[in-house]
RODO-2510 file (C-alpha; in nm, 4 decimals, decimal comma):
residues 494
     n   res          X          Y          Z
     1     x     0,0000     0,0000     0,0000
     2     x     0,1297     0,3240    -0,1176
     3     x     0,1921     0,5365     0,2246
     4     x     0,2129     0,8676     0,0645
     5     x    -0,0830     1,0030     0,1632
     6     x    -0,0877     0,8869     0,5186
     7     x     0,2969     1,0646     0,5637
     8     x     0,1440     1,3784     0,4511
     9     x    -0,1574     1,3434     0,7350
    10     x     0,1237     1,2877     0,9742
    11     x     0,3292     1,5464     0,8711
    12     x    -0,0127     1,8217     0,9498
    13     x    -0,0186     1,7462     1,2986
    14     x     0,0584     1,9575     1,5190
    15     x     0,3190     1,9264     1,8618
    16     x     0,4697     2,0960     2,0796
    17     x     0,1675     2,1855     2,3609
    18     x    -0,1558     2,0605     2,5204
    19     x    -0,4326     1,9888     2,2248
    20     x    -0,7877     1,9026     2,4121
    21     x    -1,1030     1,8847     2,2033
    22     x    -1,4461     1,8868     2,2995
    23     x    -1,7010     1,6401     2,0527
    24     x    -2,0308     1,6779     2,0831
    25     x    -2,3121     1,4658     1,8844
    26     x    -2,5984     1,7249     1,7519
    27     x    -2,8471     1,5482     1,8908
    28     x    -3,0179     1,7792     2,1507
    29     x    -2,9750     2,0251     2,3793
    30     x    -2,5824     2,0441     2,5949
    31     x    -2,7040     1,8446     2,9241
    32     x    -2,5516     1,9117     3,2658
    33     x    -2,2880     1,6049     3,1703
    34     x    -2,1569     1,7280     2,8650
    35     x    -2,1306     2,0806     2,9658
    36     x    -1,9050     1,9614     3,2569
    37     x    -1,6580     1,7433     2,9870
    38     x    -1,6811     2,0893     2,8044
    39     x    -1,5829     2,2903     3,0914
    40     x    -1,3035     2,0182     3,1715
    41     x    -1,1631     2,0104     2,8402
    42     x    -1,1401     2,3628     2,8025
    43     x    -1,0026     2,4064     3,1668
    44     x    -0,7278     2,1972     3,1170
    45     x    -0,6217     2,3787     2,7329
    46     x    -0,6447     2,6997     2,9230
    47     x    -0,4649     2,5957     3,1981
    48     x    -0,1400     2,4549     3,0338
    49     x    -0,1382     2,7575     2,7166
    50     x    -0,2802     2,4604     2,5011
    51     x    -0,5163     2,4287     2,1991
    52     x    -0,8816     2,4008     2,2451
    53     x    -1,0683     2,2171     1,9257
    54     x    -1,4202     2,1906     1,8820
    55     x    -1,5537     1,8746     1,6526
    56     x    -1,8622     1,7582     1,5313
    57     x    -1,9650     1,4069     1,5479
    58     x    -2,2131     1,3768     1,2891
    59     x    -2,1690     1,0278     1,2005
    60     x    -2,4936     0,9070     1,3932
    61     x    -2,7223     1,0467     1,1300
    62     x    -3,0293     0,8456     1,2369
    63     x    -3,0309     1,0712     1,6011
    64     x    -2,9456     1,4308     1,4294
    65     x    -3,1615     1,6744     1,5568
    66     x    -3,2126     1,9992     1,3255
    67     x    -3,0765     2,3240     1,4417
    68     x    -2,8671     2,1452     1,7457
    69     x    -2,5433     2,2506     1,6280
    70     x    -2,5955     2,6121     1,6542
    71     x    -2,7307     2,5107     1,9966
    72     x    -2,3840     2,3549     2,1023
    73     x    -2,2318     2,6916     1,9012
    74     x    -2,4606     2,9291     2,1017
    75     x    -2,4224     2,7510     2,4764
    76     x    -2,0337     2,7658     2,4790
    77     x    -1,9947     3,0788     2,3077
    78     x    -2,2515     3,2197     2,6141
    79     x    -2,0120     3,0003     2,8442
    80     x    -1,7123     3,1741     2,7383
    81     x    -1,5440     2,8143     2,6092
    82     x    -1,4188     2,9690     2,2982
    83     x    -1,2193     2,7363     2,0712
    84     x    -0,9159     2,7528     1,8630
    85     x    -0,9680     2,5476     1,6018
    86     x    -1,3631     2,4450     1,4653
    87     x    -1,5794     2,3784     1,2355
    88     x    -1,6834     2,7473     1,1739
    89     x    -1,2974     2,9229     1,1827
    90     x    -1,1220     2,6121     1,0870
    91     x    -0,7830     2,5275     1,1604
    92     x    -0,4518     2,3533     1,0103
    93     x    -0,5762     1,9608     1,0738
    94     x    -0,9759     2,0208     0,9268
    95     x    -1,2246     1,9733     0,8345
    96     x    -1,3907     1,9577     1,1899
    97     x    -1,6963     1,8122     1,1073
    98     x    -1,6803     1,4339     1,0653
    99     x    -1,9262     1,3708     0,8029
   100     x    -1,6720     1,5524     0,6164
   101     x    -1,4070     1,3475     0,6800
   102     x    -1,6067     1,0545     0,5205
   103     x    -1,3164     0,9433     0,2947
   104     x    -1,0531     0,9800     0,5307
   105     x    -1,1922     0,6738     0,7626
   106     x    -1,2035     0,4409     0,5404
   107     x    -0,8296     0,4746     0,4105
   108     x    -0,7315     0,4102     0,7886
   109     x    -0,9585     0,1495     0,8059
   110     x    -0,8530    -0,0395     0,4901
   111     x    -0,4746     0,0174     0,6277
   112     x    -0,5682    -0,1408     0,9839
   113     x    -0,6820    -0,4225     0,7037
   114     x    -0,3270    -0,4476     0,5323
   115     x    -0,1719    -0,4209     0,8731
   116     x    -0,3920    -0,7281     1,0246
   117     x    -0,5825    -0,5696     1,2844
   118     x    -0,9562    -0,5497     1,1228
   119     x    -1,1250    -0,7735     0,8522
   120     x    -1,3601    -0,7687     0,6179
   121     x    -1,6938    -0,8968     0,7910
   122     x    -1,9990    -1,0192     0,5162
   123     x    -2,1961    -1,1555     0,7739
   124     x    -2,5842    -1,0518     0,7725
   125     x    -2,6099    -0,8330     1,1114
   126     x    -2,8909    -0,6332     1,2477
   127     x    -2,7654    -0,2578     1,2061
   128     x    -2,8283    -0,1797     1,5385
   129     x    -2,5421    -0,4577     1,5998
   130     x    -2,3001    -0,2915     1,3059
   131     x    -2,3207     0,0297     1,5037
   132     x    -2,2689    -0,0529     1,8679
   133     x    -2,0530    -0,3541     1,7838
   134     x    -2,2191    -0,5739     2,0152
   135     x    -2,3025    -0,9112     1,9019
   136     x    -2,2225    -1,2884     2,0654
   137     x    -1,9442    -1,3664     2,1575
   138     x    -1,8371    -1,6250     1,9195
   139     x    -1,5492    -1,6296     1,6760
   140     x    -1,6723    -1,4381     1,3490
   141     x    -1,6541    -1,6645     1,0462
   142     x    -1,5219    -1,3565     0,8060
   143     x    -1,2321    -1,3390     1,0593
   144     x    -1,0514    -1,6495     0,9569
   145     x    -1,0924    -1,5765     0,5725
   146     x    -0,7563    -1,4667     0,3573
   147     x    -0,7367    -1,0863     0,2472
   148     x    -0,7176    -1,1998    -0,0948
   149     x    -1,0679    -1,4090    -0,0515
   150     x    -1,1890    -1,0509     0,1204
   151     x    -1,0560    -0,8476    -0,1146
   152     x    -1,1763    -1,0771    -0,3847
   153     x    -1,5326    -1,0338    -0,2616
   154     x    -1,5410    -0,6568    -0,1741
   155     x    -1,4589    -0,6120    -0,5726
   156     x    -1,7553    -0,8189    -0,6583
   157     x    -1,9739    -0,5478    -0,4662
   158     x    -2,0730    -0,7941    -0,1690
   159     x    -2,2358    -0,5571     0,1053
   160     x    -1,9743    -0,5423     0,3942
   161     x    -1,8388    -0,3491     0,7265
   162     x    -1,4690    -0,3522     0,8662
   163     x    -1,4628    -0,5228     1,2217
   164     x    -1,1701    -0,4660     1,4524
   165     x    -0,9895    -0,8382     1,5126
   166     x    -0,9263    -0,8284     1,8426
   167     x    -0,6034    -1,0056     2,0065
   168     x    -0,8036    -1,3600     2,1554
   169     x    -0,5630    -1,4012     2,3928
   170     x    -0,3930    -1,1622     2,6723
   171     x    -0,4562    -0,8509     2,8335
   172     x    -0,4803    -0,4679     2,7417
   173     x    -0,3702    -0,2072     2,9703
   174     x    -0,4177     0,1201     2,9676
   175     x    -0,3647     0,4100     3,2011
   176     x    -0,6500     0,6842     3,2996
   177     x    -0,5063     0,9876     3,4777
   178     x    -0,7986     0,9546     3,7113
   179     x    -0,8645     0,6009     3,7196
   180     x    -0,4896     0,4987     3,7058
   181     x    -0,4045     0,1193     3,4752
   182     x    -0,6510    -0,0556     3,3872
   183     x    -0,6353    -0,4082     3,2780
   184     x    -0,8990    -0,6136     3,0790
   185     x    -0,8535    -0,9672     2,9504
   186     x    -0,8559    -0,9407     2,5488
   187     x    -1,1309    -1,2403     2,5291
   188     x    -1,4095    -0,9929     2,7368
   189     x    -1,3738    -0,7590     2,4287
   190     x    -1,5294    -0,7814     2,1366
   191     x    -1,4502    -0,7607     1,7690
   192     x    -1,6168    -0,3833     1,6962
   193     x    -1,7448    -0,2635     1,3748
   194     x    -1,4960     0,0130     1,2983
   195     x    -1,6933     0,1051     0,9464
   196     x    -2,0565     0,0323     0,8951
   197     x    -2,2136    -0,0764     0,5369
   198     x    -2,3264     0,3064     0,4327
   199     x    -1,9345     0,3677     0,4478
   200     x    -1,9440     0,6050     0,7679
   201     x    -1,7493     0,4767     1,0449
   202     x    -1,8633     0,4062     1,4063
   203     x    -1,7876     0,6481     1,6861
   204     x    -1,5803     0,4322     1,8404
   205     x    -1,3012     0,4326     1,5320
   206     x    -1,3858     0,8079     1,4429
   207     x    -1,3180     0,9479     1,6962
   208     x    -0,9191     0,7450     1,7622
   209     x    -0,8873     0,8287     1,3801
   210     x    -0,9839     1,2273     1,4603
   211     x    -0,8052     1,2353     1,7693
   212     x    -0,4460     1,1169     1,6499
   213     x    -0,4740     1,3711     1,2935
   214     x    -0,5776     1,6424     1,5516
   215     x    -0,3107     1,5965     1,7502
   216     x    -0,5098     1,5117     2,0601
   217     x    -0,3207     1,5413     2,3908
   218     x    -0,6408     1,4964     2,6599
   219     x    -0,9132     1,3120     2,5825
   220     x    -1,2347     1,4202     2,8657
   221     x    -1,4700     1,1574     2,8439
   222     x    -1,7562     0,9903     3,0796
   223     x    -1,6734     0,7018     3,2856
   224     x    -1,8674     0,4906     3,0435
   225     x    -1,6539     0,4730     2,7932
   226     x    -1,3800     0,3446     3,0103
   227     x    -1,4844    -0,0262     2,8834
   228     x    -1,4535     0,1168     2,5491
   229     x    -1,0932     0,2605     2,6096
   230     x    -0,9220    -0,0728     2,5857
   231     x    -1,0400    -0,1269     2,1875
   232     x    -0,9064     0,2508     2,1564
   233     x    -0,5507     0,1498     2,2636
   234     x    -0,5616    -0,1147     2,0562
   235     x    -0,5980     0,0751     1,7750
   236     x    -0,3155     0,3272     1,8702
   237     x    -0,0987     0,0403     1,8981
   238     x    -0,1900    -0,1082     1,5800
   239     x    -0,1248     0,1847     1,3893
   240     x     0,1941     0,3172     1,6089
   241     x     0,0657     0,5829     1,7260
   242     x     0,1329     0,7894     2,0496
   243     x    -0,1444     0,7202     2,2832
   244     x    -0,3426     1,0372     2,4651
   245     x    -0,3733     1,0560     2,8405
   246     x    -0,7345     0,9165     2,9025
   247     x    -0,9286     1,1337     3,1359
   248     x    -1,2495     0,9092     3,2414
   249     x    -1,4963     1,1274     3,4352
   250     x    -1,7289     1,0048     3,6933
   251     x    -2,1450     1,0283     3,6166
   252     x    -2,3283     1,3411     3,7383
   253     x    -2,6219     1,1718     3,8830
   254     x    -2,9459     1,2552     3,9958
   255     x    -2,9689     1,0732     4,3310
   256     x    -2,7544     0,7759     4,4761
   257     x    -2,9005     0,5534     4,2406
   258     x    -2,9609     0,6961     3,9354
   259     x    -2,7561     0,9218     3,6311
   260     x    -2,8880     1,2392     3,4848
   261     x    -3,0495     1,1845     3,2113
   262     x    -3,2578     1,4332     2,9607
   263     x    -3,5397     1,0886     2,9071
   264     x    -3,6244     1,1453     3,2886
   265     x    -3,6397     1,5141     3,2655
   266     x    -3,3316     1,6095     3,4280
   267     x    -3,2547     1,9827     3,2995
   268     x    -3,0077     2,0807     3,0344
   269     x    -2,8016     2,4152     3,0528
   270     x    -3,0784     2,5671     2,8235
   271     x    -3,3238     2,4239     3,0467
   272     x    -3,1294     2,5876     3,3883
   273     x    -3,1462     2,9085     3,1956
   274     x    -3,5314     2,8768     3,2030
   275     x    -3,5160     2,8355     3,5519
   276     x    -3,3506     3,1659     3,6128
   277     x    -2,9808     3,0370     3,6865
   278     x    -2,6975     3,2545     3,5365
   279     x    -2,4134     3,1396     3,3337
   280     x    -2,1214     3,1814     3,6004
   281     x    -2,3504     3,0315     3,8694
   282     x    -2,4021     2,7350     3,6387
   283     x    -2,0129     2,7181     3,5081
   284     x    -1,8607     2,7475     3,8811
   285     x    -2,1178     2,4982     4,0004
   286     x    -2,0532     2,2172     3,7395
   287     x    -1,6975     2,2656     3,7298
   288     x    -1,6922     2,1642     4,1224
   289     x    -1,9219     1,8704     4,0174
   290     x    -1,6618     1,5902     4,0694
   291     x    -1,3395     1,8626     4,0830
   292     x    -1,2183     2,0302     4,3964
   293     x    -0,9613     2,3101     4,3985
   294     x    -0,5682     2,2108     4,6269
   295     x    -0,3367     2,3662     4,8261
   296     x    -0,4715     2,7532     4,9339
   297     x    -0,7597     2,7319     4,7157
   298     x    -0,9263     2,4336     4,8776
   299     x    -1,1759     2,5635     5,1054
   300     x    -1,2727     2,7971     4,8315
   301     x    -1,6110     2,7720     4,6460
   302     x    -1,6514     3,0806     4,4043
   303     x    -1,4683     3,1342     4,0894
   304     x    -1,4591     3,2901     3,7706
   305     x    -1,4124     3,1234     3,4320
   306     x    -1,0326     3,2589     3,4328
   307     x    -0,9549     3,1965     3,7753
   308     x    -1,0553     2,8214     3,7713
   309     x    -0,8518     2,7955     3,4598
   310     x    -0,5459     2,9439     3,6600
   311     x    -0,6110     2,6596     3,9034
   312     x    -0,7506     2,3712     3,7502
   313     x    -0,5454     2,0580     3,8133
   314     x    -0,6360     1,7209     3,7384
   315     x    -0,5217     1,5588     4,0603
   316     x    -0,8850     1,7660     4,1842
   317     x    -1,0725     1,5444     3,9983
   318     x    -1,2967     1,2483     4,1772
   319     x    -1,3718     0,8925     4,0762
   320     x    -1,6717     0,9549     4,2903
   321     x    -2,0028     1,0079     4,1620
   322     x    -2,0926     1,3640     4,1949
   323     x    -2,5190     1,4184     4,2901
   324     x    -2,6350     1,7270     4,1136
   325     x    -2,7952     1,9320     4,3956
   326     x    -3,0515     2,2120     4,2912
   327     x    -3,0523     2,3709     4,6393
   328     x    -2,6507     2,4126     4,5948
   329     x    -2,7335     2,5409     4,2604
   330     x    -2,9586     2,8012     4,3815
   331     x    -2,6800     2,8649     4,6586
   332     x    -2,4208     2,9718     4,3662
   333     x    -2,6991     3,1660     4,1904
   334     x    -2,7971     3,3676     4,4647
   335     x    -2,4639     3,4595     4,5699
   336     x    -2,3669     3,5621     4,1969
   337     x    -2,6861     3,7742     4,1832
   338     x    -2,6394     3,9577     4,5362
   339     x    -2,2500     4,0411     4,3611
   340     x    -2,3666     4,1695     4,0459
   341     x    -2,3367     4,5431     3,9859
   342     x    -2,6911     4,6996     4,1145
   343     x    -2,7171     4,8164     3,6997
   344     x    -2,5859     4,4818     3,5734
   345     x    -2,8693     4,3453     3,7516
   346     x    -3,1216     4,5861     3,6949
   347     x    -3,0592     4,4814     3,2848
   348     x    -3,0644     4,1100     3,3267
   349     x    -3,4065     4,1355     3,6204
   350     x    -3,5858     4,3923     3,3542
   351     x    -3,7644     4,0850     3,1545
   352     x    -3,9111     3,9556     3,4398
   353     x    -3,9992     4,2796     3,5803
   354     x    -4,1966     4,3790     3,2509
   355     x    -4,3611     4,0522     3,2857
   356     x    -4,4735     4,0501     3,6492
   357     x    -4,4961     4,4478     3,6535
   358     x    -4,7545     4,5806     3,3459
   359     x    -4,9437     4,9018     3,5614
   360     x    -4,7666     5,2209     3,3049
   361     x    -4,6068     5,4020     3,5478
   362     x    -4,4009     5,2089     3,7551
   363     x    -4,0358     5,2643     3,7356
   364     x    -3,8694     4,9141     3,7321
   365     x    -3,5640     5,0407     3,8300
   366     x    -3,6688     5,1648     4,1677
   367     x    -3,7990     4,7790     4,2355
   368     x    -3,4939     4,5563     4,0955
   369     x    -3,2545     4,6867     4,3742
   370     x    -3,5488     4,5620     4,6345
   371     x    -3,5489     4,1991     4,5000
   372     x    -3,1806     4,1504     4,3636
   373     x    -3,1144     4,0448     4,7847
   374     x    -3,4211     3,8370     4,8195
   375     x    -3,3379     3,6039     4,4933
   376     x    -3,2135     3,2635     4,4558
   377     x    -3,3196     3,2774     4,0649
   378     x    -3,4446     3,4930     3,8365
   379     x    -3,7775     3,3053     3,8352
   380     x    -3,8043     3,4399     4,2034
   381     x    -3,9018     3,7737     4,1080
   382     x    -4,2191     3,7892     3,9796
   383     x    -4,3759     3,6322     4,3100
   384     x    -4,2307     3,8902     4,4984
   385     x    -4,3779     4,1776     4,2966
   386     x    -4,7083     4,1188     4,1801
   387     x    -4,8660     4,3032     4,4036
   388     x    -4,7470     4,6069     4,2443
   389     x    -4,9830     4,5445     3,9316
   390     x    -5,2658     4,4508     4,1294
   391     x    -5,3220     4,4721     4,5662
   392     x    -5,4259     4,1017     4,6271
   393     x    -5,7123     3,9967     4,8313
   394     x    -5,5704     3,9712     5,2037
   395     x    -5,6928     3,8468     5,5382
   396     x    -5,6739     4,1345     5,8270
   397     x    -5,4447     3,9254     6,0536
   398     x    -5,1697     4,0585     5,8410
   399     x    -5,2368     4,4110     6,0368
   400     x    -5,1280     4,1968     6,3330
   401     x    -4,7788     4,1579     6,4227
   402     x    -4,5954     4,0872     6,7769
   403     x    -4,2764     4,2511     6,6959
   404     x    -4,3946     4,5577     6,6068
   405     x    -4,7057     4,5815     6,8434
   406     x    -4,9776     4,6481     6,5630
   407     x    -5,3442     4,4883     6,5719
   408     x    -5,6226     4,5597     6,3301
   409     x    -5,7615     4,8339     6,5862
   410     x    -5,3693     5,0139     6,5966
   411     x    -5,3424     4,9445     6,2746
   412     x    -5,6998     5,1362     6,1492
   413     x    -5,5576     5,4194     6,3545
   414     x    -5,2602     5,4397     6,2060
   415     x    -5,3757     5,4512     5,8684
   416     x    -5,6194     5,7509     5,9604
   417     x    -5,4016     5,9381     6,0695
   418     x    -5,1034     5,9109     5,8371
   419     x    -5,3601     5,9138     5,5339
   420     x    -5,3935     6,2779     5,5171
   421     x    -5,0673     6,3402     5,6051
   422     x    -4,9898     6,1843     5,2971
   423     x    -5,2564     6,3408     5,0678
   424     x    -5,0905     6,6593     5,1764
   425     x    -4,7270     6,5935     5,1138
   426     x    -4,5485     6,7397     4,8219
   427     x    -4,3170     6,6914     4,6540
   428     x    -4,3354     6,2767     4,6706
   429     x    -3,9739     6,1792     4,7148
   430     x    -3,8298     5,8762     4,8744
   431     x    -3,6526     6,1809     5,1404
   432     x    -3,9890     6,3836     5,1784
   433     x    -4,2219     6,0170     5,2346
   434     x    -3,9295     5,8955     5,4793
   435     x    -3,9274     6,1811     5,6830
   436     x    -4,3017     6,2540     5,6534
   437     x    -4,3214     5,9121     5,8341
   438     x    -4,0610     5,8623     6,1001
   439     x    -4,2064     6,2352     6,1626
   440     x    -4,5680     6,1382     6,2457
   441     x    -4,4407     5,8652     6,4432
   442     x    -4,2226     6,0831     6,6797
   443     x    -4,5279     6,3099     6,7120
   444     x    -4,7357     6,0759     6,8252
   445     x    -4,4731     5,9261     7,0458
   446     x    -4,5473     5,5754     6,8679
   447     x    -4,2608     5,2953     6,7458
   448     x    -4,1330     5,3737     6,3896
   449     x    -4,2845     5,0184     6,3071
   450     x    -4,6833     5,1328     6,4680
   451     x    -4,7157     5,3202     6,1613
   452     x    -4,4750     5,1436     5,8779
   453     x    -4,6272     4,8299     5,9033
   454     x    -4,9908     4,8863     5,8430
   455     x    -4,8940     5,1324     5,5406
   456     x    -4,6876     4,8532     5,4189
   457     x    -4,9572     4,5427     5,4473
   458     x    -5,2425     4,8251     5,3105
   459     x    -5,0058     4,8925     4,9852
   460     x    -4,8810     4,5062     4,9596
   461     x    -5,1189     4,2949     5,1039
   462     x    -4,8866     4,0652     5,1814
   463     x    -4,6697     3,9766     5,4605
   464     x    -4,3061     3,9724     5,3060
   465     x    -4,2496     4,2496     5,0827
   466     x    -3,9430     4,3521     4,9170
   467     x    -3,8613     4,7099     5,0730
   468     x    -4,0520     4,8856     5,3491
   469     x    -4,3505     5,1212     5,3442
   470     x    -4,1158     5,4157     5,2275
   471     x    -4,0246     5,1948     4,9217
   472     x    -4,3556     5,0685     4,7981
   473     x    -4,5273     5,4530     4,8420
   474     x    -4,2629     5,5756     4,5967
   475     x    -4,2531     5,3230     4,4029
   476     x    -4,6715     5,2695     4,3573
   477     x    -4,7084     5,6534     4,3493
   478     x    -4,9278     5,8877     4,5508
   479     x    -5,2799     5,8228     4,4284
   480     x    -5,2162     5,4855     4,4500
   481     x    -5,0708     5,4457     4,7667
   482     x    -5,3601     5,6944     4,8874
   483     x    -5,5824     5,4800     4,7137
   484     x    -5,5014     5,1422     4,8397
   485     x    -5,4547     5,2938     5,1753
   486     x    -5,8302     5,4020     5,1605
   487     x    -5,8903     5,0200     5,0484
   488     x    -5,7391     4,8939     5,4007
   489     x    -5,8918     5,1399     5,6363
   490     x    -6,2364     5,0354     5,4409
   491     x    -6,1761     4,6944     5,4977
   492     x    -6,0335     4,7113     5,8688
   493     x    -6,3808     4,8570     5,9424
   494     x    -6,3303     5,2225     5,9217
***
C-alpha cells in the first residue's frame, strides 16, 4: 500500500503543547454532563497555554436533531469556552466536522486491514449490531478468511463493514489519569465494527482516527466509555501511534441511584437558563461537580471562568459520583446575583420585571434593587412583585404583628391618621415620604414600626415584601398608595 498520503496526514499534525477537544453529537440540547466534559476540556487547554478544538460528530445520522449545532455553538460561546480550532474558523488539521471526513476513515480502516488488525466482515447483522458492535461472543466466520478471498469479494460489490480483530488471547492495559491502569482480559472484548455498510465509520473508530490527525493530547470523556478505552488502545498500537492521556470522568447523577439523564427530565443548561440560573452560577457549580480546587484554594467555592482555569489541576478530579444538587445550585446563583453590579442586575431582572410588573407608570428600576437580595433565581421575582400590578385579596391578621405591636384596631388608627398626612405631602420623594413618616411617628410618640407596618400590608397585602412602606409609596405613586390605603382602612372597618 502506497503510504504517501498517510505521511502527509502525519506530517499536518501539530506538537509541541496541550491539544484538548471537545465532541459533541448534535443530537439535543448540551445536558448538565456534557457541559461539565466541556468545561473540563477547556479548563485543562487553558490551563497549560494549550489548543482548544471543537468537533462535530455527525456520524450518527439516524439521532441528528435539526438546528442542534448552533445550539452547542450558542451555549459555549454564552459560556465563554471559545475554541481555537472548529468547524466554523477552521484550523490547520480540518475539516472539523466528521461527516466531512467521510473518505478519510475508510483509508485508515482499509490500512488497519493491510496491517492485520480489522477484517472484512460479510456476515448478515442487524444494524443496530453494526453500530454498537455488540453481538455474541463467538469467533466471526469472516475473521478467519484470507485478504485476498476478502478483497476478492469486496470487488464483486458484496455488502460489507470492517470489524476490529481483536487479540483472543492476553490482556490490554491502559492508564487513565484519574482512574490509574486498567487491565482487561482481550477475550471480554469484542470484535467492533470500525466502518458500517453506508461507508461512515462508528464512533468508536472516528473518533481514535480524529483524535491522532488532531493531535489530541487529553481526551475528557464519561466514565462509560472506560470499557470502550481498551479497543481505543488497541488501535493506537496497531497503527503506532502515540497514545493520549485518558481522562475518564465520573457520572453526574441525579440521586444515589440513578444518572442524569434528559429521558427522565433532568434539565439541560438551556433548560437551567429557564429556571432563572446565570451562566457563572451554572459554570462554577458544574466545574466543582466531581473537581475540587488544592493547596490555598481548597476551602474555596466561588470562581470565575479565568480563575478556575489558573487553578484547575487534574489531581482535583474524583472517581466519585458527583449528585447534582438544585438547592446548591440556587446557593451559587444567589450569591452571583447579590455580587452583580446593582445596573448589571437591573438589565438582566428587567424581563421579568416587565412581565410581572404591566401598571404604566411604575419605574422598574426603583424595584430591581429591592429583590436583587431576596433572589435565589431569576424566576423568584415575579412572586415577589405582583402586588405592584394589582393589591391582592388579604386576610386582616396581616395588620397583626408581635414585633412591632400592631393589631387591626392600631393598625386602622394608624392609617387615619397618616392618610392625610400623605394626601398633603409634596413633593413625593423617597426623602420627603421617609421623613413625613418617622415624623408622624415621633409626634405621636409611637414605634417607627406602629405606623410602617400597616402602610406597608395596606399597599402590599402581603406579609413579606421587598422594601418597606417608604419603598412601595414611591414606588406605587401617591394616588395609588392613597388609594389602596383608603382600600385597608375600608376593609379594617373604618
Amino acid at each position: 500500500m502506497d503510504m504517501t498520503w498517510f505521511n502527509d496526514m502525519e506530517a499536518r499534525i501539530p506538537h509541541g503543547k496541550v491539544r484538548t477537544r471537545f465532541a459533541p453529537s448534535p443530537t439535543g440540547y448540551m445536558h448538565v454532563g456534557n457541559l461539565r466534559t466541556a468545561l473540563y476540556t477547556w479548563l485543562i487547554a487553558r490551563h497549560q497555554g494549550g489548543t482548544f478544538i471543537l468537533r462535530v460528530e455527525d456520524t450518527d445520522q439516524g439521532r441528528l436533531v435539526e438546528g442542534a449545532t448552533e445550539v452547542i455553538y450558542n451555549t459555549l460561546r454564552e459560556c465563554g469556552l471559545t475554541w481555537d480550532e472548529g468547524p466554523d474558523i477552521g484550523g490547520p488539521v480540518g475539516p472539523y466536522i466528521q461527516t466531512q471526513r467521510r473518505d478519510t476513515y475508510g483509508k485508515y480502516a482499509h490500512l488497519l486491514v493491510e496491517k492485520g488488525a480489522a477484517y472484512y466482515c460479510f456476515c448478515e447483522k442487524a444494524e443496530s449490531a453494526e453500530d454498537s458492535g455488540n453481538f455474541e461472543k463467538e469467533v466471526d466466520p469472516c475473521r478467519n478468511l484470507s485478504l485476498d478471498e476478502a478483497k476478492a469479494r469486496v470487488a464483486a460489490g458484496e455488502p460489507y463493514v470492517i470489524r476490529q480483530k481483536i487479540p483472543q488471547k492476553g490482556q490490554t492495559t491502559f492508564q487513565d489519569a484519574i482512574f490509574g491502569a486498567i487491565t482487561v482480559d482481550n477475550d471480554t472484548l469484542d470484535d467492533q465494527v470500525l466502518m458500517k455498510r453506508d461507508g461512515l465509520p462508528t464512533y468508536n473508530f472516528a473518533n481514535v482516527i480524529d483524535d491522532h490527525l488532531m493531535g489530541i493530547t487529553h481526551v475528557v470523556r464519561g466514565n462509560e466509555y472506560l470499557a470502550s478505552a481498551p479497543k481505543y488502545n488497541l488501535l493506537y498500537e496497531a497503527f503506532g501511534w502515540e497514545i493520549p492521556t485518558y481522562i475518564h470522568c465520573s457520572p453526574v447523577m441525579r440521586d444515589q441511584h440513578n444518572k442524569m439523564s434528559k429521558r427522565h427530565g433532568d434539565p439541560s443548561y438551556e433548560d437551567l437558563k429557564d429556571q432563572g440560573y446565570i451562566t457563572p452560577a451554572i459554570l462554577n457549580y458544574v466545574t466543582l461537580l466531581g473537581w475540587a480546587p488544592k493547596g490555598e484554594n481548597a476551602e474555596r467555592e466561588f470562581f470565575t471562568l479565568d480563575e478556575l482555569a489558573e487553578v484547575f489541576e487534574l489531581s482535583g478530579v474524583s472517581k466519585s459520583p458527583a449528585i447534582f444538587d438544585k438547592e446548591k445550585l440556587n446557593y451559587f446563583n444567589a450569591h452571583y446575583l447579590r455580587e452583580m453590579a446593582p445596573e448589571v442586575f437591573c438589565k438582566l431582572a428587567e424581563p421579568y420585571l416587565k412581565e410581572a410588573v404591566r401598571t404604566p407608570g411604575i419605574d422598574h428600576t426603583l424595584i430591581a434593587p429591592l429583590v436583587q437580595p431576596r433572589c435565589d433565581t431569576l424566576l423568584d421575582i415575579a412572586p415577589q412583585v405582583d402586588f405592584f400590578d394589582a393589591l391582592p385579596k388579604y386576610s386582616n391578621e396581616l395588620y397583626c404583628h408581635k414585633k412591632m405591636k400592631t393589631d387591626e384596631a392600631n393598625s386602622l388608627e394608624a392609617l387615619k391618621v397618616t392618610l392625610p398626612v400623605l394626601e398633603s405631602l409634596t413633593p413625593w420623594t423617597y426623602d420627603s415620604i421617609h421623613d413625613t413618616l418617622i415624623g408622624l411617628a415621633e409626634k405621636l410618640e409611637l414605634k417607627n414600626g406602629r405606623i410602617m407596618w400597616p402602610v406597608r400590608t395596606a399597599l402590599s397585602g402581603k406579609a413579606v415584601t421587598p422594601g418597606g412602606a417608604v419603598e412601595l409609596c414611591l414606588i406605587l405613586g401617591k394616588d395609588e398608595t392613597l388609594r389602596r390605603m383608603e382600600k385597608g382602612i375600608a376593609q379594617l372597618g373604618g
